[in-house]
LUMLUMBA-14361 format. One record per residue (C-alpha): residue number from 1; x, y, z. Coordinates in Angstrom, 1 decimal, decimal comma, always signed. Example, Ala and Ser with C-alpha at 12.3 -4.5 7.8 and 13.67 -1.06 7.14 Angstrom:
# LUMLUMBA-14361
i = 1 X = +12,3 Y = -4,5 Z = +7,8
i = 2 X = +13,7 Y = -1,1 Z = +7,1
This chain:
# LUMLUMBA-14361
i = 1 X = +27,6 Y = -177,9 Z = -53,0
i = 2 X = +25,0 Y = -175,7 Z = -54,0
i = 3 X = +23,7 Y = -178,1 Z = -56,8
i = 4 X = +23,3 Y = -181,0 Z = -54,2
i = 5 X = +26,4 Y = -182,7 Z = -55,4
i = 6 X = +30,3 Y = -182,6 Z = -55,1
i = 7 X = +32,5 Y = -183,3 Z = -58,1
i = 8 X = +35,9 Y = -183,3 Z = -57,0
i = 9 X = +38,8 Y = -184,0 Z = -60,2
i = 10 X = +42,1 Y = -185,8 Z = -59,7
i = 11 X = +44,9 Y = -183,2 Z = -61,1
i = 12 X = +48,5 Y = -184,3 Z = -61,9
i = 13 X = +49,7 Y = -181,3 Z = -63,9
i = 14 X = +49,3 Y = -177,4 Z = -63,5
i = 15 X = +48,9 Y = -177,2 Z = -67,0
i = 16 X = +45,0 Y = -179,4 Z = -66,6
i = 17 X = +44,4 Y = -177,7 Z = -63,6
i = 18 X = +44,5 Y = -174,1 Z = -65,4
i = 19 X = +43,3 Y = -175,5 Z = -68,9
i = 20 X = +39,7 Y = -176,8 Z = -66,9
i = 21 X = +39,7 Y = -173,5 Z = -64,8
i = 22 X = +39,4 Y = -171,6 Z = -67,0
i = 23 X = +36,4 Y = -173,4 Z = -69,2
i = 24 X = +39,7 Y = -174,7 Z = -72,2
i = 25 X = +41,0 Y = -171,0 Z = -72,8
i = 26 X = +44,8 Y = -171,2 Z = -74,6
i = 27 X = +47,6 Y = -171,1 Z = -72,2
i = 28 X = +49,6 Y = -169,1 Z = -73,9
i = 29 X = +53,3 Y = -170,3 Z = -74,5
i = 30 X = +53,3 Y = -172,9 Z = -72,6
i = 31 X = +50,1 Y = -174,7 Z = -74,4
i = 32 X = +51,5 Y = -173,7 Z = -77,5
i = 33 X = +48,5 Y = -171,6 Z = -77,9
i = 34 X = +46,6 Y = -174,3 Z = -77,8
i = 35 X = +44,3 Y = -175,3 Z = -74,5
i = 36 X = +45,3 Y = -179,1 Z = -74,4
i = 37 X = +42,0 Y = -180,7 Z = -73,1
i = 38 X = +41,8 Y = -179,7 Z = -69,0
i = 39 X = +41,2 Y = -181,3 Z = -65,8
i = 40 X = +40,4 Y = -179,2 Z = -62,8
i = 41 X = +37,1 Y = -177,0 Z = -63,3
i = 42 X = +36,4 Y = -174,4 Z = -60,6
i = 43 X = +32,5 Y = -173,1 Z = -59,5
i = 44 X = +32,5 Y = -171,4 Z = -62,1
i = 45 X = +30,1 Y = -172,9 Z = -64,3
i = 46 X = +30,7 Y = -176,5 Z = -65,0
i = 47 X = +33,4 Y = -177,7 Z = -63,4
i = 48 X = +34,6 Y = -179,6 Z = -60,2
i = 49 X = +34,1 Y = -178,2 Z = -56,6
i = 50 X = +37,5 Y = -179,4 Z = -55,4
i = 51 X = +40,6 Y = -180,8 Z = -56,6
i = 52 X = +43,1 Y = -183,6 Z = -55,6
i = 53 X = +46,6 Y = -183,3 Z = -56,4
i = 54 X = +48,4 Y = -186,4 Z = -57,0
i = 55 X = +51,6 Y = -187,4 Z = -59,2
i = 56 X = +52,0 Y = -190,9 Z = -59,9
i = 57 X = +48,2 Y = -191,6 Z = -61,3
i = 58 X = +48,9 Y = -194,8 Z = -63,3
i = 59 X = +49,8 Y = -195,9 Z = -59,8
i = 60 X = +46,6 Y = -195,3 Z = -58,5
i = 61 X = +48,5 Y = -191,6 Z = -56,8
i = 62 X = +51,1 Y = -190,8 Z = -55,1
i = 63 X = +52,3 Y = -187,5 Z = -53,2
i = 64 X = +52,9 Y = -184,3 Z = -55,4
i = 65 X = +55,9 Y = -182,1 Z = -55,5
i = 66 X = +55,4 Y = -179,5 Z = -53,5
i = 67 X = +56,5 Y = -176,9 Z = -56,8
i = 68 X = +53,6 Y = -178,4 Z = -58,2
i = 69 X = +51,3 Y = -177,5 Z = -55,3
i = 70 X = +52,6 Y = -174,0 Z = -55,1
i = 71 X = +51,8 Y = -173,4 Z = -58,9
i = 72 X = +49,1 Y = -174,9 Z = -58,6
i = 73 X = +47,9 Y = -172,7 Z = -55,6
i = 74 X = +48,7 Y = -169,7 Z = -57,6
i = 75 X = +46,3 Y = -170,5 Z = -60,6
i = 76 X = +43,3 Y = -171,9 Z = -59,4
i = 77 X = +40,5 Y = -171,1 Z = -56,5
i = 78 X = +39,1 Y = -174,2 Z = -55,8
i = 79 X = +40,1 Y = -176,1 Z = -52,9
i = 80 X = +43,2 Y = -178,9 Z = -53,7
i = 81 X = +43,5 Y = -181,9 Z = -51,7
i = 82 X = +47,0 Y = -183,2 Z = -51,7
i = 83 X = +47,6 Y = -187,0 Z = -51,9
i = 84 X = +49,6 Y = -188,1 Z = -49,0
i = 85 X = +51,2 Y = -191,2 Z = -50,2
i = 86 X = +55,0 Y = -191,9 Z = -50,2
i = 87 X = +54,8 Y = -194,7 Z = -52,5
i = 88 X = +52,7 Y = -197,2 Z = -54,6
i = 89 X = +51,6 Y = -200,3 Z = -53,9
i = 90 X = +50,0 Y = -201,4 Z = -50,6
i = 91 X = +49,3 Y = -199,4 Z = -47,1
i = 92 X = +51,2 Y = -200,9 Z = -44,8
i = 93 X = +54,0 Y = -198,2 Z = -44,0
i = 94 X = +57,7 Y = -198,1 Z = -42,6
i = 95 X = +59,1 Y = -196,0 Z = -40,1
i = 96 X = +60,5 Y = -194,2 Z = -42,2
i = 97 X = +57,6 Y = -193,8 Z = -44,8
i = 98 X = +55,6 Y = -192,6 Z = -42,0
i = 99 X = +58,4 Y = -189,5 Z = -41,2
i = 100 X = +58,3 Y = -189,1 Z = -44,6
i = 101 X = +54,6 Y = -188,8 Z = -44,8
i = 102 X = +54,3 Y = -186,6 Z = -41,5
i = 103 X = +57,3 Y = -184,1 Z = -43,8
i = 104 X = +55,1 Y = -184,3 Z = -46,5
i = 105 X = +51,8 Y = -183,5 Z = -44,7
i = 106 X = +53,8 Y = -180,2 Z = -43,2
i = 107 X = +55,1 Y = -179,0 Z = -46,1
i = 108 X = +51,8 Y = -179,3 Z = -47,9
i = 109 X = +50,3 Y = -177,1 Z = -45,2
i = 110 X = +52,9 Y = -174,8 Z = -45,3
i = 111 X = +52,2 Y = -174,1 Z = -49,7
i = 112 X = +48,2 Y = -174,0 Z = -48,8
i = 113 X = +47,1 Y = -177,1 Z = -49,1
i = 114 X = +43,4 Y = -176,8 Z = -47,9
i = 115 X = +42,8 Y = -180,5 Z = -47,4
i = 116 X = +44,8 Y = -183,9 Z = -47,2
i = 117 X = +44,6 Y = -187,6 Z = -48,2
i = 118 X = +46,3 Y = -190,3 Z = -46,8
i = 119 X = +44,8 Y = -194,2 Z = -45,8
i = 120 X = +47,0 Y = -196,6 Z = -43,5
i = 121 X = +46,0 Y = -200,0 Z = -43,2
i = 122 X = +47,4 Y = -202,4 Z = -40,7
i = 123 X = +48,9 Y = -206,3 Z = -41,8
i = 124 X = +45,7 Y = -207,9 Z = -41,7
i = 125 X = +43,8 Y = -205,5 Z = -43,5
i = 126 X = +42,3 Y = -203,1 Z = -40,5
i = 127 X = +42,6 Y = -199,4 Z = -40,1
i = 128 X = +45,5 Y = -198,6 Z = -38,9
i = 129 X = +44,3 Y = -196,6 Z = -36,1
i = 130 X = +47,4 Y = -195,1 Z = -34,0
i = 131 X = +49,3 Y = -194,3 Z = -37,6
i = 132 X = +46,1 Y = -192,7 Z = -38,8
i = 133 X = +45,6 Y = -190,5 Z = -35,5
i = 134 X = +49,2 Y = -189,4 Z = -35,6
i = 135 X = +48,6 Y = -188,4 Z = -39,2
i = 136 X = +45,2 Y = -187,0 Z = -38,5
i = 137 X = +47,2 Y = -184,9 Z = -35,8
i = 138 X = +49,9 Y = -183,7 Z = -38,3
i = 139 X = +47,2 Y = -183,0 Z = -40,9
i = 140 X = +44,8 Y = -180,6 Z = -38,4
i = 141 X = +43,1 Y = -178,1 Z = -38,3
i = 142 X = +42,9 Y = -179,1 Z = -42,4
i = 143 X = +39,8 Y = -181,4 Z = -43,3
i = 144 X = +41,3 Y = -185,2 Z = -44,5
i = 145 X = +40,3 Y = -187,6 Z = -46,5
i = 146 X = +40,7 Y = -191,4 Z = -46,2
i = 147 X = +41,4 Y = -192,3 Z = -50,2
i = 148 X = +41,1 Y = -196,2 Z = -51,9
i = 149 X = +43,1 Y = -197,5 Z = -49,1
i = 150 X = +39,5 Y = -198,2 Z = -47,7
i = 151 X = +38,5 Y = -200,8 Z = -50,8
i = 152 X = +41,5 Y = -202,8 Z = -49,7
i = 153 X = +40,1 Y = -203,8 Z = -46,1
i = 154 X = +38,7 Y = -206,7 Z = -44,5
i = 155 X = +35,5 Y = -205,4 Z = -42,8
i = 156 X = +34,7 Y = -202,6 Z = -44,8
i = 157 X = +31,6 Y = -201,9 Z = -42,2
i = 158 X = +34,1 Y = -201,9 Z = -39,1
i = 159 X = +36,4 Y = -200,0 Z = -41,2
i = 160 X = +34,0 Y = -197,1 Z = -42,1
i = 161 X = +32,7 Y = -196,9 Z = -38,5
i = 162 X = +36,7 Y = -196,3 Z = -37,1
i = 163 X = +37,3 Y = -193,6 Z = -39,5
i = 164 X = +34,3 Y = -191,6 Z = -38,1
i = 165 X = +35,5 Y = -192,7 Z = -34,6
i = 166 X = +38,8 Y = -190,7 Z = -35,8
i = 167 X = +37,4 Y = -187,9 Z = -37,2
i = 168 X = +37,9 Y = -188,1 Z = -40,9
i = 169 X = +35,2 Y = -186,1 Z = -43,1
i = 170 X = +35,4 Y = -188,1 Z = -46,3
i = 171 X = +36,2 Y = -191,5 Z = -47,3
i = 172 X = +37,2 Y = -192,5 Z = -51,1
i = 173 X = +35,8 Y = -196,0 Z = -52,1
i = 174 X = +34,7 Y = -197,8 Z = -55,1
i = 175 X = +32,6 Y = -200,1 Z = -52,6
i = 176 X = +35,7 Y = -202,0 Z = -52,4
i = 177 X = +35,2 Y = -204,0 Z = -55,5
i = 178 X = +36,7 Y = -203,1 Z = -59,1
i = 179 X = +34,7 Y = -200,0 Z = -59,9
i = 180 X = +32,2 Y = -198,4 Z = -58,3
i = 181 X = +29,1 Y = -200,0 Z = -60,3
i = 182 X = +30,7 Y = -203,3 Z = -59,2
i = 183 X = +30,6 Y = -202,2 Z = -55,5
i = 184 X = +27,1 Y = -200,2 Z = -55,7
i = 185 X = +25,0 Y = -202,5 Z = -52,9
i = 186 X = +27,9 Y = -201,9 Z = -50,4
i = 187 X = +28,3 Y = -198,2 Z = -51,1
i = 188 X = +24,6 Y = -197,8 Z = -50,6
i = 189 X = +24,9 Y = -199,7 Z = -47,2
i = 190 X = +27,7 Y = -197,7 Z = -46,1
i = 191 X = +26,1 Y = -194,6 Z = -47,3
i = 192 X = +23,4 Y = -195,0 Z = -44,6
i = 193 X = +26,0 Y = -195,2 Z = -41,6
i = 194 X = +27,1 Y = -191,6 Z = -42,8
i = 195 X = +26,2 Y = -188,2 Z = -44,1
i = 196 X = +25,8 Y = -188,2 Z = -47,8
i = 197 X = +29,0 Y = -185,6 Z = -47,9
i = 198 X = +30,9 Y = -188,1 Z = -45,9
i = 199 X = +31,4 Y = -190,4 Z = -48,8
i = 200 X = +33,1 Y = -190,3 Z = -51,9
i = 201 X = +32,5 Y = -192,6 Z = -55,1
i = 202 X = +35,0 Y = -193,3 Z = -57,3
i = 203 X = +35,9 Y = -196,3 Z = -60,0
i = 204 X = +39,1 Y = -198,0 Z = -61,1
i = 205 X = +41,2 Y = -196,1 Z = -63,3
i = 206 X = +42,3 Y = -199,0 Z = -65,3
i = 207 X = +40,0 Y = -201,4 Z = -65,8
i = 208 X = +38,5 Y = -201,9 Z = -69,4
i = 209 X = +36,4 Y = -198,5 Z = -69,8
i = 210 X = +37,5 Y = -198,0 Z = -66,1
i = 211 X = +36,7 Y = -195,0 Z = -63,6
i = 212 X = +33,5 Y = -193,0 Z = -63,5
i = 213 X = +32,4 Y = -191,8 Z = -67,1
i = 214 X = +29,7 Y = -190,7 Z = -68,8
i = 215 X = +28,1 Y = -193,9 Z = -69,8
i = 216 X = +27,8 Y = -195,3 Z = -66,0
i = 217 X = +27,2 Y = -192,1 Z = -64,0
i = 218 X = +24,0 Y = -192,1 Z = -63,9
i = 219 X = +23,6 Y = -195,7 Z = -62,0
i = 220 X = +26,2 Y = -195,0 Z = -59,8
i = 221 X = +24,7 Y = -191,8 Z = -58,3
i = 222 X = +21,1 Y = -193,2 Z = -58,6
i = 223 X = +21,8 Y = -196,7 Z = -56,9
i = 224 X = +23,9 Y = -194,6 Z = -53,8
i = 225 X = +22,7 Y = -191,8 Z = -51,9
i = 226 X = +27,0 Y = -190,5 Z = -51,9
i = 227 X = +26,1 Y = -186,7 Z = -52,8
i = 228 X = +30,1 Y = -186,7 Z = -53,7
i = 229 X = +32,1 Y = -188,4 Z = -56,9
i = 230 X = +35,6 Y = -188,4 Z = -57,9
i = 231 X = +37,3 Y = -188,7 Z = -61,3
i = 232 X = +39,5 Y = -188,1 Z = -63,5
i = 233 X = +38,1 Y = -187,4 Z = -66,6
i = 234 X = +41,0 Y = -187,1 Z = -68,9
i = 235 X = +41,8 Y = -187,6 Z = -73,1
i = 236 X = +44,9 Y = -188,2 Z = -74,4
i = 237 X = +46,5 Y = -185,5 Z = -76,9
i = 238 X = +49,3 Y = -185,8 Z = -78,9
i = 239 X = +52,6 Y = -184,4 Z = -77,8
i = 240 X = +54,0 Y = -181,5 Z = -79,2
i = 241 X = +57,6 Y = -183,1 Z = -80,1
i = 242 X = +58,5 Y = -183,4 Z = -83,7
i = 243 X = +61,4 Y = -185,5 Z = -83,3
i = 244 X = +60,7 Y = -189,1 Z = -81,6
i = 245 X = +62,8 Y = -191,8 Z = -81,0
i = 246 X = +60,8 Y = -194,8 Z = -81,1
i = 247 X = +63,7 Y = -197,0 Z = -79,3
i = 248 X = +63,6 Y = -195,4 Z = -75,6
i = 249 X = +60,6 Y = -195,6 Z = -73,1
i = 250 X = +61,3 Y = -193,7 Z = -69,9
i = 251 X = +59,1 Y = -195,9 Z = -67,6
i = 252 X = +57,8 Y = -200,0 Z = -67,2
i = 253 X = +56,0 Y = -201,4 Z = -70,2
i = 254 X = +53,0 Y = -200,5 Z = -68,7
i = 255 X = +53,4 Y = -196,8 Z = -68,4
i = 256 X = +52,1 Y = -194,3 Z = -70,8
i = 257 X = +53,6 Y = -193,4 Z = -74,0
i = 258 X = +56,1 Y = -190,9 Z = -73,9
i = 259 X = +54,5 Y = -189,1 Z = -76,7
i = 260 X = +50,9 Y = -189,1 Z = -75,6
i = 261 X = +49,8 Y = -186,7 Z = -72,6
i = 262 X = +46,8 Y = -187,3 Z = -70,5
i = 263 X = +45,0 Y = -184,5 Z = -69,4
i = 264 X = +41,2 Y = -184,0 Z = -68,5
i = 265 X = +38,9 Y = -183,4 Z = -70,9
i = 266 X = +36,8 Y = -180,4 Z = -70,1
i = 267 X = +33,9 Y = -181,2 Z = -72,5
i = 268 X = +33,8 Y = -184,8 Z = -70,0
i = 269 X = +34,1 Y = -182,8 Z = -67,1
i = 270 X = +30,8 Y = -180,7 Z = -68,4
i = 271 X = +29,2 Y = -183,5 Z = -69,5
i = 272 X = +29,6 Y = -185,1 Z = -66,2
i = 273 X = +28,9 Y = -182,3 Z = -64,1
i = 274 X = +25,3 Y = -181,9 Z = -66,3
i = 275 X = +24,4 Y = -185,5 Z = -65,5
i = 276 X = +24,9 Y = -185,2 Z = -61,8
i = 277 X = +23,0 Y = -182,1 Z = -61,6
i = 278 X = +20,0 Y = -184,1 Z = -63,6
i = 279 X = +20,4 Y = -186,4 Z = -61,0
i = 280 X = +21,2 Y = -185,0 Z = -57,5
């Protein structure tokens, strides 16, 4: 964080984590010679300082496979994160999520993750504290950060003042409301009860013009003192099939068109990483 500021990129695909490494140079074969818009920048110039490593991003992120961590791994230098989350939906976890989870959290370890993600909450909307310690206890001696969990509890105060109580270094948040410009006057309170690094901003994916962008990055860093923000910075590009049937979707209605890839955008990335430093 030598510029006074943190920008840390959600990553769903090797192919955006390598594409934004390495500033949009061609991939070769496998980007059909053609660098398809990136997500993941390193230190190198103008790019994020870390990375998390998700699958499931229209559903807000879900836990990676671990092939895609070890690739990963293998082509990029800045630290990855790796989203701890068995499933979407709410926080409240089985029994057998949690084993799942505590698999999950060991196995990213063992392929070099360098940090993890993971919220529990309880029924009524409280940090779940003994699942989180357990976790926390799995996760160690790796940093771990408490993701958008956070924006769905019931004393967001209490809530931030347990996870330093547990140890966490970084909590994700959106100030609990539907993006981050819409939760500003919290995240600003909560920013004074921790260290600038200790907090996160982020935004809705999907809202209309949702997430952290260009055109609202400026407010958000200015109206918090959060020396950290996370997005995802991605276009959509045009898949490289040639044949298309029209009549099959492979997920829900709501799910992203088979023949349209998302993938970050490495002039956003820039362009976001330039505003921050103006700022911070």
């Amino acid at each position: 964080m030598d510029d006074g500021f943190l920008m840390e990129v959600c990553v769903d695909s090797v192919e955006s984590a390598v594409n934004a490494e390495r500033g949009g140079k061609a991939l070769g074969a496998a980007g059909r010679g053609r660098a398809p818009a990136g997500l993941v920048l390193t230190c190198l110039s103008a790019g994020a300082g870390r990375i998390e490593l998700c699958a499931g991003l229209m559903e807000g992120g879900t836990t990676p496979s671990m092939g895609l961590l070890q690739v990963v791994k293998q082509c990029v230098r800045v630290p990855v994160f790796v989203m701890i989350r068995p499933r979407g939906g709410d926080f409240l976890y089985s029994d057998r999520e949690v084993e799942v989870m505590k698999a999950d959290i060991r196995l990213a370890k063992l392929h070099g993750a360098d940090g993890l993600v993971f919220g529990a909450l309880t029924e009524d909307g409280r940090i779940d504290t003994e699942l989180c310690t357990a976790l926390l206890a799995v996760c160690r001696p790796l940093p771990v950060t408490f993701h958008r969990a956070f924006d769905m509890v019931h004393d967001p105060v209490v809530a931030l003042e347990t996870l330093i109580s547990l140890g966490f270094e970084r909590v994700l948040t959106s100030g609990c409301d539907s993006s981050a410009l819409e939760g500003l006057s919290l995240i600003k309170r909560l920013a004074e009860q921790v260290m600038p690094s200790a907090l996160c901003v982020t935004s809705g994916f999907f809202p209309p013009g949702g997430g952290i962008t260009e055109r609202n990055l400026q407010r958000i860093l200015e109206g918090s003192t959060a020396s950290e923000f996370h997005c995802s910075a991605r276009s959509a590009r045009d898949s490289g099939m040639k044949f298309r049937n029209p009549n099959v979707a492979m997920g829900a209605s709501f799910s992203a068109p088979e023949y349209s890839i998302k993938v970050a955008d490495v002039a956003k990335v820039r362009t976001l990483n330039a505003i921050a430093k103006n700022i911070l």
